[in-house]
GUFIMAR-828060 format. One line per field, with one value per residue (C-alpha): chain; residue in three letters; x negated, y, z negated. Coordinates in Angstrom, 1 decimal. Each point is the difference from the previous one (the first is absolute). Layout:
N
chain <- A:...
res <- ala:...
u <- X:...
v <- Y:...
w <- Z:...
***
This chain:
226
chain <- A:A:A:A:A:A:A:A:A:A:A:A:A:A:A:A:A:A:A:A:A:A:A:A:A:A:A:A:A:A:A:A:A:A:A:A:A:A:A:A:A:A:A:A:A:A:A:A:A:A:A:A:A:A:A:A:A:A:A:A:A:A:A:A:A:A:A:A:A:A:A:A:A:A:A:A:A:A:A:A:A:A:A:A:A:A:A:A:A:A:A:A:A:A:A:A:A:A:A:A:A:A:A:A:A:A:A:A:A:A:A:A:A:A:A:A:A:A:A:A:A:A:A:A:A:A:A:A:A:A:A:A:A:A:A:A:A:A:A:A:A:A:A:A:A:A:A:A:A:A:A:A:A:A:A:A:A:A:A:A:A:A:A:A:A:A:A:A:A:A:A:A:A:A:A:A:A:A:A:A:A:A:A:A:A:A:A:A:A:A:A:A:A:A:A:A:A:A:A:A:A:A:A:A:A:A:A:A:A:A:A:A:A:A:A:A:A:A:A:A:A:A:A:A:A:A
res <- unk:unk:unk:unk:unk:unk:unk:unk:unk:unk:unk:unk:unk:unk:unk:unk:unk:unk:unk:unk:unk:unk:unk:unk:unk:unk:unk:unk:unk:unk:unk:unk:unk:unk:unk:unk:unk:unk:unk:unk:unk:unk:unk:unk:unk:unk:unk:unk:unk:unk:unk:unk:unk:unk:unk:unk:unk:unk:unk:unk:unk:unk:unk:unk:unk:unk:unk:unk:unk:unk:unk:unk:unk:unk:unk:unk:unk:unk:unk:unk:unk:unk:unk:unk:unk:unk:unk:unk:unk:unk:unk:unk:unk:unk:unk:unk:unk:unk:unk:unk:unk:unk:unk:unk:unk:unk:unk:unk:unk:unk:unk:unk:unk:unk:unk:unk:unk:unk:unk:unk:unk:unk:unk:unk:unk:unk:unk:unk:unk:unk:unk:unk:unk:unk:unk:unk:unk:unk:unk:unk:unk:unk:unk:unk:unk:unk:unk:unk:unk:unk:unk:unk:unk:unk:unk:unk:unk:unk:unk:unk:unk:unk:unk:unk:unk:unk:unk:unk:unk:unk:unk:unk:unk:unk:unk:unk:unk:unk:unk:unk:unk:unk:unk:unk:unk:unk:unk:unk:unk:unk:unk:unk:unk:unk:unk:unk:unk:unk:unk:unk:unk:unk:unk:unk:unk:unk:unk:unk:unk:unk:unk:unk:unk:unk:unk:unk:unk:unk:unk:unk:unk:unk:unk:unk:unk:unk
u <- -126.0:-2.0:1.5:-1.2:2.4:-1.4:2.5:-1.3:3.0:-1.5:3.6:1.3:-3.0:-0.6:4.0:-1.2:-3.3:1.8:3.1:-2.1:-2.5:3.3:0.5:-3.4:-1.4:-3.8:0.1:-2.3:0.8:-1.4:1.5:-1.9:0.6:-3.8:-0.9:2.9:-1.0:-3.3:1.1:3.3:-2.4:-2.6:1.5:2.2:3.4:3.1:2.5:-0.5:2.3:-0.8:1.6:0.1:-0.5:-3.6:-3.3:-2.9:2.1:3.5:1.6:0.4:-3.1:-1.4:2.0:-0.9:-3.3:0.2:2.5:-2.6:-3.0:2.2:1.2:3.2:0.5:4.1:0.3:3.3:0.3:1.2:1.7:1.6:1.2:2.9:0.5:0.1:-3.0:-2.7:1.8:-0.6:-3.7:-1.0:1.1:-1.2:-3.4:0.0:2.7:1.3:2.7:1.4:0.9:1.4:-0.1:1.3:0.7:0.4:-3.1:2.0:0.4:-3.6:-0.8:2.6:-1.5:-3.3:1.2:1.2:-3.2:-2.2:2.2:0.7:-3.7:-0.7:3.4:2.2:2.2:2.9:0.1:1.9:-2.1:-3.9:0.6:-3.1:-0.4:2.0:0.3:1.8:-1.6:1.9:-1.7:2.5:-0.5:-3.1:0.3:0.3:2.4:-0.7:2.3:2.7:-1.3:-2.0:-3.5:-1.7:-3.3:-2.0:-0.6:-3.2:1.6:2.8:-2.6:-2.0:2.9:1.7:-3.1:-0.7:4.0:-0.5:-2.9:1.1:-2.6:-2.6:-3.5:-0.6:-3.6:-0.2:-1.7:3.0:2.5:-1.8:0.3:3.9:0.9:-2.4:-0.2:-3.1:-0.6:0.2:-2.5:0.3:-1.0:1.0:-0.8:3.4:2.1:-1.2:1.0:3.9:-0.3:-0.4:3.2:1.9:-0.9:0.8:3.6:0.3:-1.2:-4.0:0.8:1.8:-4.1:-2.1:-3.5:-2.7:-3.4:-2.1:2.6:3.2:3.2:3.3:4.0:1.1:2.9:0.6:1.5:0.3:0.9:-2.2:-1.5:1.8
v <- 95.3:-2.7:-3.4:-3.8:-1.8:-4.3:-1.7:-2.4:0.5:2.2:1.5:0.9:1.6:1.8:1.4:0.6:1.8:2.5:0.3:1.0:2.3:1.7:0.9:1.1:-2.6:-1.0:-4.1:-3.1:-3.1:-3.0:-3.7:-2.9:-0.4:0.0:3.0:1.7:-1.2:1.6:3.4:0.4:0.0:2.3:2.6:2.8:-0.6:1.8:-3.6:-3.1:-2.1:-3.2:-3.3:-3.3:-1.8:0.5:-1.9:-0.5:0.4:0.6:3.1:-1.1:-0.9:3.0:1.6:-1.6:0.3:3.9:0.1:-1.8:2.3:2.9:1.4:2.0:1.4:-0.7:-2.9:-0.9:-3.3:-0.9:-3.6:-1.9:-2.3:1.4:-2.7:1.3:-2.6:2.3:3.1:-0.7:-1.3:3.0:2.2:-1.9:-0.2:4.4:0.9:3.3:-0.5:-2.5:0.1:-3.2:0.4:1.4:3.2:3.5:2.2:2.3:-2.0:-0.8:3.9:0.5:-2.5:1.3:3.1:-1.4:-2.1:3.1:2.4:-2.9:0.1:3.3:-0.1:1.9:-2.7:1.8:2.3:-0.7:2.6:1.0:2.9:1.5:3.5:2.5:-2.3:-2.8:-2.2:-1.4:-3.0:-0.5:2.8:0.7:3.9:1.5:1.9:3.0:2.5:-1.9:0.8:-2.8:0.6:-1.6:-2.2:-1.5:-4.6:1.7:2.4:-2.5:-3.0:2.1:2.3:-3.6:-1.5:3.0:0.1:-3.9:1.5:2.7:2.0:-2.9:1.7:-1.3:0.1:0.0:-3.6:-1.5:1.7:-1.2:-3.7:0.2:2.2:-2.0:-3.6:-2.4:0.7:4.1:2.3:1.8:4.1:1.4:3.6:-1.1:0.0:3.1:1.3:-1.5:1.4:3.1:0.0:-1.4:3.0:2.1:-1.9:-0.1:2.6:-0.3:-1.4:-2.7:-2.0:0.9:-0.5:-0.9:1.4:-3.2:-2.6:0.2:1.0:-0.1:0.0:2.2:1.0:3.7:1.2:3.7:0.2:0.1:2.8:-0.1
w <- -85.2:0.9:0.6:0.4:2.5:-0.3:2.8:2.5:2.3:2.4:1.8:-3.7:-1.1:3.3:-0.7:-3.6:0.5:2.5:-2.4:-2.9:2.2:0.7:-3.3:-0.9:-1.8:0.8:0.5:0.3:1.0:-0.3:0.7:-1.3:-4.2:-1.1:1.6:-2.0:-3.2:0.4:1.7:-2.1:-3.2:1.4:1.6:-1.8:1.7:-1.0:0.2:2.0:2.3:-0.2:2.0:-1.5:2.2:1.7:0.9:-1.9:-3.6:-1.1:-1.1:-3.1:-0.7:1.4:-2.4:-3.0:0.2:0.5:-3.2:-1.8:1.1:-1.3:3.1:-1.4:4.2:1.0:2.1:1.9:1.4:3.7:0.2:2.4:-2.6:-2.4:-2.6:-3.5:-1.0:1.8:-1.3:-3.0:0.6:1.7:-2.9:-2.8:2.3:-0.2:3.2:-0.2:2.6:2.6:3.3:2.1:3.5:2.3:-1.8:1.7:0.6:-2.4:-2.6:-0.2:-0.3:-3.0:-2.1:0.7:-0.6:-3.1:-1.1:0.2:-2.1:-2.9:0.3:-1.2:-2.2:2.5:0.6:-1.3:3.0:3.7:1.4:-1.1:-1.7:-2.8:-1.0:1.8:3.8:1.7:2.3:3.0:0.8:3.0:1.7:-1.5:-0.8:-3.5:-1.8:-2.4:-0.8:1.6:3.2:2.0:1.2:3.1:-0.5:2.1:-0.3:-1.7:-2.4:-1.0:-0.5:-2.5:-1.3:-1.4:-1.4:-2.1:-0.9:-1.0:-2.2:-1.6:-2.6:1.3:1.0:3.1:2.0:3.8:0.1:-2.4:2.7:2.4:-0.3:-0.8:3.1:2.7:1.0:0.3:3.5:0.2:-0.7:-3.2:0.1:-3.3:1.4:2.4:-3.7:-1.0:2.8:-0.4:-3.8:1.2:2.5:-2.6:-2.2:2.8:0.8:-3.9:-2.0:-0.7:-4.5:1.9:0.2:-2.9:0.7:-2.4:1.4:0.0:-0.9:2.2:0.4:-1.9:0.7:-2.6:1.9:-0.9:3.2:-0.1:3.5:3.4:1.5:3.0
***
């Protein structure tokens, strides 16, 4: 999952960006309000942190104007302030969630966690669980059968994006830009090739691929060749 991270306190976001590289997500960051505004509308992020307070423009403004262009992407809101005035303007402006600082590191990951399942209408479930697996996102292995299986930061990063998009078809350009940040180089050959040891970890009808178009989660697991 590809994040946007928009906070000009450079100790915070250097705690954040390592904190969410821990947990597999692929993030930018970027700390002055009109640079976000362009790049948050742009670029196909999965959910967007976004400080209030920054240079150039506010938060809320930023926000705002990406609600009016349409932008539909989960945003949750870091604030230092926590009256119940800016609350309420940050949702009415299009907040999904808010956070007041300080918060734990924790914290922050639940409600991403959260944010991204309500997104794709899983927000019923504590744990990701579609079509036969559960994903641990703590420990970052899966479970099928009942028994866990060991993945690799790769495996797990592409295993929960297609599990966040179940029955979606799926090209290698489109998973691509969610599972890789601005700055790295982007080799869809290297996701074929984590495809194929998930189908090997999995069970191959785990992946359905569509000569031409993509791939799909379909999530009949059968049980690995082992």
């Amino acid at each position: 999952m590809r994040l946007l991270l928009v906070e000009d306190h450079v100790p915070l976001a250097d705690e954040l960006l390592a904190t969410l590289a821990r947990q597999g997500y692929a993030v930018d960051w970027l700390a002055d309000g009109r640079d976000a505004a362009v790049q948050g509308a742009s670029e196909p992020y999965d959910l967007i942190i976004l400080d209030l307070g920054l240079p150039g423009r506010p938060g809320l403004d930023v926000l705002r104007e990406w609600r009016g262009l349409g932008l539909v992407t989960p945003v949750l809101i870091l604030t230092a302030r926590g009256s119940w005035a800016e609350r309420i303007d940050g949702l009415k402006a299009g907040a999904d969630d808010y956070l007041t600082k300080p918060f734990h590191p924790e914290e922050l990951l639940l409600r991403i966690q959260a944010l991204l399942r309500r997104a794709r209408g899983l927000a019923n479930q504590s744990q990701l669980e579609v079509a036969g697996l559960t994903l641990d996102e703590a420990r970052q292995c899966v479970q099928q059968d009942g028994k866990d299986v060991d993945l690799t930061s790769a495996e797990f990063r592409l295993l929960r994006y297609f599990m966040l998009h179940p029955g979606q078809l799926l090209s290698k350009s489109h998973l691509a830009e969610h599972l890789y940040d601005g700055e790295t180089e982007r080799d869809s050959n290297v996701i074929e090739v984590h495809i194929n040891h998930l189908r090997r970890k999995l069970g191959r009808e785990i992946i359905e691929t569509r000569r031409g178009q993509g791939y799909r989660y379909t999530g009949t697991a059968g049980g690995a060749a082992r």
